[in-house]
Steps between C-alpha positions, in 0.01 A plus 500: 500500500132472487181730462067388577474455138726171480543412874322131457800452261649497866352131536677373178819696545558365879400160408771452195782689711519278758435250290802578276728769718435375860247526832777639708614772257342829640281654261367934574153538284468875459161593428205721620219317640576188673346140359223336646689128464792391684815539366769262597743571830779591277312771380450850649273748369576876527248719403624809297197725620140572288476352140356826386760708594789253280292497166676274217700847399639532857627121506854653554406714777381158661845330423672799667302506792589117525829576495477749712358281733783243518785694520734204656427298156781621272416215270166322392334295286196718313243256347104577422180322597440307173876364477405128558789321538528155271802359562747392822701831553856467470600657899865416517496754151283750689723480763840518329377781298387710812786460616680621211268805504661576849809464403461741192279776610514655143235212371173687560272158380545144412281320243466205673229361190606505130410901449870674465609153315276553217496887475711675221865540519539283802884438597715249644585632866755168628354221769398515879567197609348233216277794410576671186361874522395671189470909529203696357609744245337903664329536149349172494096517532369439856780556630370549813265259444293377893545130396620291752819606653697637797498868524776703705234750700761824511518468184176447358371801682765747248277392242145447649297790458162566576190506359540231272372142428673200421501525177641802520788408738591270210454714220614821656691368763753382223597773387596671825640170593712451158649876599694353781722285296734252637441657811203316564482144323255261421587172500339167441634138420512235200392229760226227288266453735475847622565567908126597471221440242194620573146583290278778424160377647359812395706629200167620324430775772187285582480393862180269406772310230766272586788462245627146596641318216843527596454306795495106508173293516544391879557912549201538316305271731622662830356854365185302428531380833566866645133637344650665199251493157726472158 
């Protein structure tokens, strides 16, 4: 998900995930006005519709429509613009827990970065395969936090509602998400490295300031080497 305000974070974003996740994996960009720079092949951009008519308080409405739009994908992977990758991604983990997801239709996300780990009251929930799953306790804080992770669509939409922005999905959202119970877990894992680990370029809300220092010198260099000031 993307909107005009951060879309040359598109640049940096593409670069690091096929870098670290893979060319061939196929990647949906859901914004509102289309780039003027190529994006890779693995990448499609779908255009929501007019930037003024999804203002920051309508992000939801935008996921919605997204979702709307896809109806055949049942499961995805929700990431922003400014989530730079900076490490190899662990796939065979990706894959194993999608699968899992599948198989257990009551998980509604997977953490697949260190979020649910670390949150409050976090819970043993047994192994898939070699990968121990920990499960996020429904009064835990961000909760339904937009962090890296695989999202169960049907689901999400019970909770979505419109007219509201990211941070409110997060804040708000967890609430109505916490009143489903068990019936609708969160999950993530105690896997060290994470399946994914990705920055904030532009944690400060600043599209003109690049937040890099989690990323290692070479990374550094290739954003240099992109254009990007920091």
């Amino acid at each position: 998900m993307t909107c005009d305000k951060y879309l040359d974070a598109l640049r940096g974003f593409a670069h690091f995930f096929n870098k670290y996740w893979s060319p061939t994996q196929q990647v949906i960009v859901c914004g509102f006005t289309p780039p003027k720079f190529d994006l890779p092949e693995n990448f499609t951009f779908f255009s929501i519709g007019k930037q003024e008519d999804y203002p920051v308080k309508k992000w939801s409405d935008g996921l919605l429509h997204v979702m709307d739009s896809f109806p055949s994908e049942k499961h995805f992977v929700l990431m922003l613009e400014d989530y730079w990758l900076c490490q190899p991604v662990n796939t065979d983990a990706v894959s194993i827990l999608y699968r899992y997801m599948v198989q257990f239709d009551y998980v509604i996300k997977m953490d697949l970065v260190g979020d649910r780990r670390f949150a409050g009251g976090v819970m043993d929930y047994g192994d898939v395969a070699h990968i121990p799953l920990v499960k996020s306790d429904p009064n835990s804080a961000y909760h339904s936090s937009l962090m890296t992770g695989i999202w169960n669509a049907d689901h999400m939409r019970k909770y979505i509602i419109p007219d509201e922005s990211p941070w409110d999905v997060e804040l708000a959202g967890t609430g109505r998400l916490s009143a489903f119970g068990d019936e609708l877990l969160v999950l993530g894992t105690k896997l060290d490295p994470w399946p994914v680990k990705h920055i904030l370029a532009y944690r400060s809300n600043d599209p003109t300031k690049l937040l890099v220092q989690d990323m290692s010198e070479y990374d550094k260099d290739e954003v240099r080497g992109l254009g990007y000031d920091f």
